[in-house]
C-alpha positions as CSV (number, residue, x, y, z in Angstrom):
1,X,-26.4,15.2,19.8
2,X,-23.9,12.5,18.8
3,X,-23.8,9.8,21.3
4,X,-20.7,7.7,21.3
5,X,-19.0,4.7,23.4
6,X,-15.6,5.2,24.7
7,X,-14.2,1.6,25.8
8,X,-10.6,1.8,27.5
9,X,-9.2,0.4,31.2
10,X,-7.4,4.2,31.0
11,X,-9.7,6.3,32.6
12,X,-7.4,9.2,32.3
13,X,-7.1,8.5,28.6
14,X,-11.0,8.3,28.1
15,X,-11.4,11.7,30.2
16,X,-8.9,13.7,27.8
17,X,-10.4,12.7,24.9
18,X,-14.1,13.2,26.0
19,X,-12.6,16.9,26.4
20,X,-11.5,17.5,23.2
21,X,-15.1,17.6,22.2
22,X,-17.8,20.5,22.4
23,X,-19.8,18.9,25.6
24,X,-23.5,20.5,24.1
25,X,-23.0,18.0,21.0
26,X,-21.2,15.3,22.0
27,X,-22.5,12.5,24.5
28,X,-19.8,10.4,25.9
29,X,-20.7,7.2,27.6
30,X,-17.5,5.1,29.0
31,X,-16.5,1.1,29.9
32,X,-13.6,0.2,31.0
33,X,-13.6,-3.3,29.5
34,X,-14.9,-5.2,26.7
35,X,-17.2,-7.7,27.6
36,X,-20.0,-6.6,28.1
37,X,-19.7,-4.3,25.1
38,X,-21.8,-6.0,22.4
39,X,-25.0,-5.5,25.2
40,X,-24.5,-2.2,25.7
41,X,-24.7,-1.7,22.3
42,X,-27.1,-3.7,22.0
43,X,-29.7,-1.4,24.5
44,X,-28.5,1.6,23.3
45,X,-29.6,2.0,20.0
46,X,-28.9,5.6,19.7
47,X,-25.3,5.0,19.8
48,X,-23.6,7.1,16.5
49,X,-20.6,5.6,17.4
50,X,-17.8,3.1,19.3
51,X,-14.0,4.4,20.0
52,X,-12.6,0.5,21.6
53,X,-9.0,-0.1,22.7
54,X,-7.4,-3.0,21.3
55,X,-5.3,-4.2,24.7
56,X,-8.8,-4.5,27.3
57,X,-8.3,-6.8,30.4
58,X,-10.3,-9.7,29.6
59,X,-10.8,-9.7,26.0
60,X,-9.2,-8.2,22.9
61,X,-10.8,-5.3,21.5
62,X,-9.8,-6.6,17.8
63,X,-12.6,-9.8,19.3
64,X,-15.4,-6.9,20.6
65,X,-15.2,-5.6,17.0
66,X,-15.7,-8.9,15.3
67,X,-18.6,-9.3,17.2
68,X,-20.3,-5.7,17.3
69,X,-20.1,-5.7,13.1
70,X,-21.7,-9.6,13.4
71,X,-24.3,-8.0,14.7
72,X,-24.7,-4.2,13.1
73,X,-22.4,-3.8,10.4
74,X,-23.3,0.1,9.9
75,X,-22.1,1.1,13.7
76,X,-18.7,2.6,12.9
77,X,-16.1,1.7,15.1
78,X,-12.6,3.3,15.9
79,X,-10.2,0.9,16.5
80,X,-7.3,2.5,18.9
81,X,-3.8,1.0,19.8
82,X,-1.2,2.4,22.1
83,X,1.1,0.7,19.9
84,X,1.9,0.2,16.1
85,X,1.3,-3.2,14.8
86,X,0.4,-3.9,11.2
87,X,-1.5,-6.6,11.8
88,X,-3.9,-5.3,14.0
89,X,-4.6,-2.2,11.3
90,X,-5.1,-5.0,9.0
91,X,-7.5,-7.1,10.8
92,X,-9.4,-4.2,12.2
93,X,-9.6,-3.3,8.7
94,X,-11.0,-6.6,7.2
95,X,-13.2,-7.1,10.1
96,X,-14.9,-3.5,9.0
97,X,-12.9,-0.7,11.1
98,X,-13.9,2.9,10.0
99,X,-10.7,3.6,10.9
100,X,-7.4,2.8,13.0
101,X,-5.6,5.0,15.1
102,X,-2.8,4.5,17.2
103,X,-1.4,6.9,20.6
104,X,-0.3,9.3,21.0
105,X,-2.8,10.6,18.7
106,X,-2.7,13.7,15.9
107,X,-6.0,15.5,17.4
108,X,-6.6,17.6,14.2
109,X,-7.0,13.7,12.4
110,X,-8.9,12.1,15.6
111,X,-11.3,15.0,15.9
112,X,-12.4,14.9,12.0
113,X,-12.4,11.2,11.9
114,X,-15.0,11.0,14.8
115,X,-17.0,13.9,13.0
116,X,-17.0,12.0,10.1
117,X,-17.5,8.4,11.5
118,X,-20.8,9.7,13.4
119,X,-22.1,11.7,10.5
120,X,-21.9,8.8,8.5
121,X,-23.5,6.9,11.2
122,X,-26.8,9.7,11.3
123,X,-26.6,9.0,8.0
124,X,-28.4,5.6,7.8
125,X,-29.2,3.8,11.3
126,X,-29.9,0.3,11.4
127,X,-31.6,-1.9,13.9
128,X,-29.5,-5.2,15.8
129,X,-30.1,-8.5,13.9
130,X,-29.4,-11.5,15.4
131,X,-26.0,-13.1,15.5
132,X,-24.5,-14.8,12.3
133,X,-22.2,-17.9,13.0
134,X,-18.7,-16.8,13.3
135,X,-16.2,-17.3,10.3
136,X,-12.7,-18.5,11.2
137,X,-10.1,-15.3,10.8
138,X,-8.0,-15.6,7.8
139,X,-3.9,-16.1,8.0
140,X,-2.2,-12.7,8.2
141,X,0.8,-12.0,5.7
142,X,4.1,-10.8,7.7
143,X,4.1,-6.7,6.4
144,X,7.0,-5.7,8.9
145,X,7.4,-2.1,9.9
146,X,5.9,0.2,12.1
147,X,6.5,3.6,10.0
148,X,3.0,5.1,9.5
149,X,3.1,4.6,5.7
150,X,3.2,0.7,6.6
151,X,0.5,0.7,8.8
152,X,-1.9,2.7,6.2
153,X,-0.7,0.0,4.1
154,X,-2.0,-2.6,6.5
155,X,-5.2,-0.8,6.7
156,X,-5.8,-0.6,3.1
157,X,-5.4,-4.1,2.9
158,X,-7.2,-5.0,5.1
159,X,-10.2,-3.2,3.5
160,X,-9.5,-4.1,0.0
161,X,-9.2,-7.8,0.7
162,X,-13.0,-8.0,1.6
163,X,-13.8,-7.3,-1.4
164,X,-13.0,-8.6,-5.3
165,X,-12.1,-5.8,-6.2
166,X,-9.1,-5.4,-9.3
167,X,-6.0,-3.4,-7.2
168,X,-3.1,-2.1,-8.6
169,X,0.0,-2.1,-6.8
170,X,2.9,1.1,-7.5
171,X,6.0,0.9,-5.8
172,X,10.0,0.2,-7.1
173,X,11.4,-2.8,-6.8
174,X,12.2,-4.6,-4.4
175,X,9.4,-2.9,-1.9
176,X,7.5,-5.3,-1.3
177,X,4.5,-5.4,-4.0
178,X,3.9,-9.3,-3.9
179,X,4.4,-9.7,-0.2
180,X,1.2,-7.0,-0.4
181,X,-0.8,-8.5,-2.9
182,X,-0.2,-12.1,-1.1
183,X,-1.5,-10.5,1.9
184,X,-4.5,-9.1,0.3
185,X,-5.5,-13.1,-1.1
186,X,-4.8,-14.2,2.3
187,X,-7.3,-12.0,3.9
188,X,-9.7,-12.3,1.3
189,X,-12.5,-14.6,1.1
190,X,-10.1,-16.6,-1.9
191,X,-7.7,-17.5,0.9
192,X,-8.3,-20.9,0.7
193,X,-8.2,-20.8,-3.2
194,X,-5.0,-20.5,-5.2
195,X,-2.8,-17.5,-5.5
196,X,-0.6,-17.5,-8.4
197,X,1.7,-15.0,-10.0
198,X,3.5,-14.2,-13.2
199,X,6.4,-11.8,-14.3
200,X,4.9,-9.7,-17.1
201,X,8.6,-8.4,-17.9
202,X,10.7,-11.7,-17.9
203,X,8.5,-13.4,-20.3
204,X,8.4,-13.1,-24.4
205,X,4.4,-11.6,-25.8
206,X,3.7,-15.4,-27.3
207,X,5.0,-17.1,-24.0
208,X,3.2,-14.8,-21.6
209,X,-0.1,-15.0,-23.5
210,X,0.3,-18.8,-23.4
211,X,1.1,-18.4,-19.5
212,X,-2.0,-16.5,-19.1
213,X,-4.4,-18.0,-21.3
214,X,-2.9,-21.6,-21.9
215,X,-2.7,-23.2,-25.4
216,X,-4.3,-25.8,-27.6
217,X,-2.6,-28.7,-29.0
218,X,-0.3,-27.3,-31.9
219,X,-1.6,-23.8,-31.8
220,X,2.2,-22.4,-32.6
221,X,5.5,-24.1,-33.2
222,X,6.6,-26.3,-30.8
223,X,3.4,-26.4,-29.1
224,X,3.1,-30.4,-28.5
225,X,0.6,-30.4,-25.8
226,X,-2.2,-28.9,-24.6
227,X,-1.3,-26.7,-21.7
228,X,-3.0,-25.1,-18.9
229,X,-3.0,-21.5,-18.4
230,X,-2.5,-19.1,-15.3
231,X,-6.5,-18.0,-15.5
232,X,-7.7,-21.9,-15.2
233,X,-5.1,-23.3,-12.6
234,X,-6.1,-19.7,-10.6
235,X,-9.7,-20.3,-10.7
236,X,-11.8,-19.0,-7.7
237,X,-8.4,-17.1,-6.7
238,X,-6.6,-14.7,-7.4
239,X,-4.0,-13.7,-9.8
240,X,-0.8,-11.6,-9.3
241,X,0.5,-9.8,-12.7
242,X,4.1,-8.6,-11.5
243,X,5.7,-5.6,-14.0
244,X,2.2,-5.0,-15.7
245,X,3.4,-2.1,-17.4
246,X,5.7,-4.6,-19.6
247,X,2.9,-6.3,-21.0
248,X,3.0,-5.9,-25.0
249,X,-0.2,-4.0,-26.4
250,X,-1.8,-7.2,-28.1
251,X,-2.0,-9.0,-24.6
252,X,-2.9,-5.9,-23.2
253,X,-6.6,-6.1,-25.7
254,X,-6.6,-9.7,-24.7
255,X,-6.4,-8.9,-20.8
256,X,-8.8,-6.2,-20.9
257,X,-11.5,-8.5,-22.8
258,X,-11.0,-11.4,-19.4
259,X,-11.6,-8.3,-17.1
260,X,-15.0,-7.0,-18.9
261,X,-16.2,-10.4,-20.2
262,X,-15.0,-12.9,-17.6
263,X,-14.3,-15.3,-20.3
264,X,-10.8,-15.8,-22.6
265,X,-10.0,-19.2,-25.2
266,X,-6.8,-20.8,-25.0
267,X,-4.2,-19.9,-27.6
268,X,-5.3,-21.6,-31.0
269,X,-8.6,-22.9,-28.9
270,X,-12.3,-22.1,-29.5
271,X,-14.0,-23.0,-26.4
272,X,-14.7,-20.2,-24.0
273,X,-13.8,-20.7,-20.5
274,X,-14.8,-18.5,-17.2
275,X,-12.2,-16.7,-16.0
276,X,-13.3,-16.1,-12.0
277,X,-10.3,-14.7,-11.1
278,X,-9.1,-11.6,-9.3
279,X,-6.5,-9.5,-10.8
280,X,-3.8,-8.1,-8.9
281,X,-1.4,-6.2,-10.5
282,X,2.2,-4.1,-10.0
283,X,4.3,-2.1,-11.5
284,X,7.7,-0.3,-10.9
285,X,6.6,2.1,-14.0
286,X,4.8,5.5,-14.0
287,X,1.7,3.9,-15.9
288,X,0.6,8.0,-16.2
289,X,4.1,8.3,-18.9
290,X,3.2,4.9,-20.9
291,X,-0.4,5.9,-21.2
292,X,1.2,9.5,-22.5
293,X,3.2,7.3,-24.6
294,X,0.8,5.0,-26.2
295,X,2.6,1.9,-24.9
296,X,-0.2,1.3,-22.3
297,X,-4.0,1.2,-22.8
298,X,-5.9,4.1,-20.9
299,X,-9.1,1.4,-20.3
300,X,-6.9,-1.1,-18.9
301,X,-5.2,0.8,-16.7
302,X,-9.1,2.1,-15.1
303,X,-9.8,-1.5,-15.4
304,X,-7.0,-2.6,-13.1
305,X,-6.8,0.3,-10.7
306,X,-10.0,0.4,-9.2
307,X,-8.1,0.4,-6.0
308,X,-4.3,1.1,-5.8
309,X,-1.5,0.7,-2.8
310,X,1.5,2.7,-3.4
311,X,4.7,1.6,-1.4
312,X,7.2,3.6,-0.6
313,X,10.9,3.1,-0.9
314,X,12.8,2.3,2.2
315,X,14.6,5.3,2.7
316,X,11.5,7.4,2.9
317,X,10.7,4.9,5.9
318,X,13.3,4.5,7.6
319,X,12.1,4.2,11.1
320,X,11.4,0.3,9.2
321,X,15.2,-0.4,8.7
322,X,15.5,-1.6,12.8
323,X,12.9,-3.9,12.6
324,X,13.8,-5.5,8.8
325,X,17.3,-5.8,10.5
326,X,16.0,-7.8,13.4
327,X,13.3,-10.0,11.6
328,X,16.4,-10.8,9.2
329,X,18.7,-11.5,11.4
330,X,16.6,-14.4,13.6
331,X,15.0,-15.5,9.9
332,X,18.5,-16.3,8.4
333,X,19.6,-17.3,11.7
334,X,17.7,-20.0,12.4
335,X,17.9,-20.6,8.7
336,X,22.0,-21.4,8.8
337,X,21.2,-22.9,12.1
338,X,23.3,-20.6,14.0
339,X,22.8,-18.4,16.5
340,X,21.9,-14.8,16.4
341,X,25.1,-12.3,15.7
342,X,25.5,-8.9,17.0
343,X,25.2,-5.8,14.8
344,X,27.5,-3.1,16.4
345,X,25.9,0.3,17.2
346,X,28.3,1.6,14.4
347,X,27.4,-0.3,11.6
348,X,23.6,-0.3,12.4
349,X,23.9,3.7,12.1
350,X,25.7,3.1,8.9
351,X,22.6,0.7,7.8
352,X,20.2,3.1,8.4
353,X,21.8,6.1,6.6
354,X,22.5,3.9,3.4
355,X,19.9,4.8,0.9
356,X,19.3,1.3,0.0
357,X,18.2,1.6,-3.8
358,X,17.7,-2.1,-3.8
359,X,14.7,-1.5,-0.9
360,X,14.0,-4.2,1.3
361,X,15.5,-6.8,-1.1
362,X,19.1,-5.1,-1.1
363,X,18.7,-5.3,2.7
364,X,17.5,-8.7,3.2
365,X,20.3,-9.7,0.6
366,X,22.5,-8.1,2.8
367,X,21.5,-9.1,6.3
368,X,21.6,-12.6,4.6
369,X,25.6,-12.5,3.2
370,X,26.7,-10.9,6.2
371,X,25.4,-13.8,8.7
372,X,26.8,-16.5,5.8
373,X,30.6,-14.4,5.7
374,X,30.5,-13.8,9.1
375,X,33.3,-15.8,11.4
376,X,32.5,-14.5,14.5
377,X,29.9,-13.6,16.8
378,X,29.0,-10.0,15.6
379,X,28.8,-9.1,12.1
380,X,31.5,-6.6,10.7
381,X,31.6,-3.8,8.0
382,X,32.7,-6.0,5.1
383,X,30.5,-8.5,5.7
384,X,27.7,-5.9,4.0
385,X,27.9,-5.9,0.2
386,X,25.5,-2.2,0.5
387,X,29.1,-0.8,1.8
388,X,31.5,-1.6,-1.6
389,X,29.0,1.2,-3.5
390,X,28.3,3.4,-0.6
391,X,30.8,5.5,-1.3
392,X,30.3,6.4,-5.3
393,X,26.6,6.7,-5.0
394,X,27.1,9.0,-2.8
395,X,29.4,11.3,-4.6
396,X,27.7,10.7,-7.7
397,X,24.5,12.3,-5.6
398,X,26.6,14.9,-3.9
399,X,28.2,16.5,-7.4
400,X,24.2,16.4,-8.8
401,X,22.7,18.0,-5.6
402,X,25.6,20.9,-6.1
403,X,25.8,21.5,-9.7
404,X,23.9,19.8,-12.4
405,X,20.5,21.1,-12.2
406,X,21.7,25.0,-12.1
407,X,23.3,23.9,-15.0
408,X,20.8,21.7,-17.2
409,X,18.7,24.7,-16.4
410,X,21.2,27.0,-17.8
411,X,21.1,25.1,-20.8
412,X,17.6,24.8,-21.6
413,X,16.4,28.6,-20.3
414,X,19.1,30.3,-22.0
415,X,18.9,29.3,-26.2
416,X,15.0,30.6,-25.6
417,X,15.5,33.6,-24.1
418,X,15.4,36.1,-26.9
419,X,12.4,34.6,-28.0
420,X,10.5,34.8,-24.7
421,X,12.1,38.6,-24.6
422,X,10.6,39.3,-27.9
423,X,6.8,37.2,-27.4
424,X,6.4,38.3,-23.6
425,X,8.0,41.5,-22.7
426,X,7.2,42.1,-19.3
427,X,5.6,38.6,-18.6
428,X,8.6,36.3,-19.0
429,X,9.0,35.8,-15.0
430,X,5.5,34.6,-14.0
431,X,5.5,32.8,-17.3
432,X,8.5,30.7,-16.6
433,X,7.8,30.3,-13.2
434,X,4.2,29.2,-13.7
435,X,5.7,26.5,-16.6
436,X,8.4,25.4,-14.1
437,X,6.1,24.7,-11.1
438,X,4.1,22.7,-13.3
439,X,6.8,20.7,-14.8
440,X,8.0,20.0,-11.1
441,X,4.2,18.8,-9.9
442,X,3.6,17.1,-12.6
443,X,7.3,15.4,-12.7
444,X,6.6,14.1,-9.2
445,X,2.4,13.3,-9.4
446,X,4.3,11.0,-12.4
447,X,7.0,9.3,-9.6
448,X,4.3,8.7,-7.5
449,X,2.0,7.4,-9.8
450,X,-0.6,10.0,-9.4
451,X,-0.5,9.9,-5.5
452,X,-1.5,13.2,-4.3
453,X,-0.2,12.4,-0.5
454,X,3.1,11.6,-1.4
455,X,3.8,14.1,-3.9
456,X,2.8,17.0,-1.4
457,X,4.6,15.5,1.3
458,X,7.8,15.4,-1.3
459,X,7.0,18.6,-2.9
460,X,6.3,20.2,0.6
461,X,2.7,22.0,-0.4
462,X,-0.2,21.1,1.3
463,X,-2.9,18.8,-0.5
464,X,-4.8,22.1,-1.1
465,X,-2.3,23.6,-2.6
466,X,-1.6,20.7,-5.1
467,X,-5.0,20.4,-6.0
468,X,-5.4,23.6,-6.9
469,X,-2.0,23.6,-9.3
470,X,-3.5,20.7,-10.6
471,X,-6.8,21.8,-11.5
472,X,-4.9,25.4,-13.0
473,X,-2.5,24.2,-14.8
474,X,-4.8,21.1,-16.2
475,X,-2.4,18.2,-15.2
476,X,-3.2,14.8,-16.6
């Protein structure tokens, strides 16, 4: 029998869900508030697990959860929310969540994360200790959005930031990879250490190295002074590495050498230093096609992505666009020292069609010219700079949607033909067909960066499905 704690002031809400589960093997045991949570717990040690409601009368759930993983870290714990808010997934996260789930809720996922959550929690019981002093909750960094991809983004942070472990960042530009990794420092236990970060792309192989590593005293040519590098001033923090996939080979070796020794010498220096730092890294790059390429090293890229966050691009989130509008609008606002200006229905529609390949930088770019060109009280179509290219870039994807790829594969089908008609008389369909649905996964695994979820949610084949192409057709 699995024995778990429902805590929620909905009765209603805690009776459905008690009935989604087979009564001879599930034990349900209900409170409708949070206080006196932690003792219940606490004389019930046969409890597998604890589903708590974030909004409870008298105290937050986020508070109860805190507390219950004080005192027995292995009890899972469901965090539930009738409302998205990224900062709640990220603190439940960080304060040890199994999971976060918000209403109304997809009962295939709520049914296996419970069967999971109390296996896990058969798995190894352990006995109440007493409680440890509590730690004062780390800043949040502002991730706005409610889309579901944001909040599993939350999450993740939230779980990775306890930790030191190396993450690597995928996303294009202008999603939002150093407001994530800033956010992960800020959570972590290096919050109150510094957080520094450096553009791999926008410097030259001898000046990044001497940004990472600092240099000795005329160790090159115009070298006058000793300086300081990145990995000393970040010491006991952590360290962002924007556009890693830009870094030249040689300071690739001299990167992966910190990572597995914790120790690097300044440029033209002898003395070793420690190098406690954590590495965050990004990239707008498919790191798969550089490794394929040579131009990226296979044990740096396990080195850095021990765990990874992929971001998604704003148009395959759009149900973010609103918000971004809004939190622009009163940031910029109050930043001109003006008041806040209407967006008419018509233009937000507009907004939220655009396909914004600039991402959440275009559009704050945008929200913030509009409110400076603006002369009246509501903001009008030419104050947007998104709406001067609208039109091409969406002719340009029009004519390629209707005609180009019929014909590129025209082009590249046809000149092998007799050869395939020759070689594989009777085979040439599934042969072709089997070669083009690889090229197609594999294509798109590449886009995401290897991640499985988003490349059968794009290719529309179920994670099964993938895995299996994957594993049959061998894809790297």
């Amino acid at each position: 029998m699995k024995n778990i704690l429902l805590v929620d002031d909905d009765k209603d809400l805690s009776s459905s869900l008690a009935n989604l589960f087979d009564s001879d093997k599930f034990s349900f045991q209900f409170l409708e508030d949070g206080t006196g949570v932690v003792d219940f717990v606490g004389d019930h040690e046969n409890l597998d697990l604890v589903m708590l409601d974030v909004n409870l009368p008298t105290i937050s759930g986020l508070e109860v959860l805190k507390d219950l993983k004080e005192r027995n870290a292995s009890l899972p714990v469901i965090v539930i929310s009738g409302f998205v808010s990224t900062e709640n997934a990220m603190e439940a996260m960080r304060e040890g969540a199994f999971e976060y789930l918000t209403k109304p809720f997809d009962i295939e996922r709520l049914i296996n994360t419970v069967n999971k959550a109390c296996s896990q929690s058969q798995q190894s019981k352990s006995p109440f200790t007493s409680p440890v002093e509590e730690q004062e909750s780390a800043e949040m960094d502002e991730i706005i959005g409610s889309s579901s991809e944001i909040v599993e983004i939350a999450k993740m942070v939230g779980q990775v930031a306890k930790t030191d472990a190396a993450v690597l960042i995928f996303g294009e530009s202008g999603t939002g990879k150093e407001l994530v990794a800033r956010a992960i420092h800020r959570n972590s236990k290096r919050n109150n250490n510094a957080f520094l970060s450096v553009n791999c792309a926008a410097l030259h192989e001898t000046l990044l190295e001497s940004e990472l590593f600092g240099h000795e005293k005329g160790a090159f040519t115009g070298a006058y002074y000793k300086r300081i590098g990145k990995f000393e001033q970040a010491h006991s923090g952590s360290l962002f590495l924007d556009e890693i996939g830009d870094m030249s080979m040689l300071t690739q070796s001299k990167l992966l050498r910190v990572l597995q020794e914790k120790k690097f010498e300044r440029v033209g220096g002898n003395e070793s230093i420690d190098a406690n730092v954590r590495i965050i890294a990004a990239t707008n790059k498919s790191l798969v096609q550089l490794m394929k390429e040579g131009s990226f090293r296979v044990d740096l890229f396990y080195r850095l992505k021990v765990f990874s966050i992929y971001i998604p691009p704003l148009r395959e989130r759009r149900s973010d666009i609103s918000i971004l509008i809004a939190h622009f609008n009163t940031l910029f606002s109050q930043q001109l020292g003006q008041p806040e200006k209407t967006i008419p229905k018509s233009i937000m529609q507009d907004l939220f069609k655009y396909q914004w390949p600039g991402n959440v930088r275009e559009l704050e770019n945008n929200i913030h010219t509009a409110l400076v060109k603006s002369k009246g009280e509501k903001l009008e179509r030419e104050d947007f700079p998104a709406f001067d290219l609208e039109e091409s870039v969406q002719e340009d994807q029009t004519g390629l949607l209707e005609s180009d790829y019929t014909e590129s594969f025209d082009k590249l089908i046809k000149p092998i033909m007799p050869q395939m008609i020759d070689a594989y008389p009777g085979k040439i369909y599934h042969m072709m067909e089997a070669a083009f649905e690889k090229s197609v996964i594999s294509a798109c695994l590449e886009y995401y960066n290897g991640n499985q979820v988003k490349a059968s949610e794009t290719l529309g084949i179920s994670r099964n499905t993938l895995r299996d192409r994957i594993a049959r057709f061998e894809i790297y």
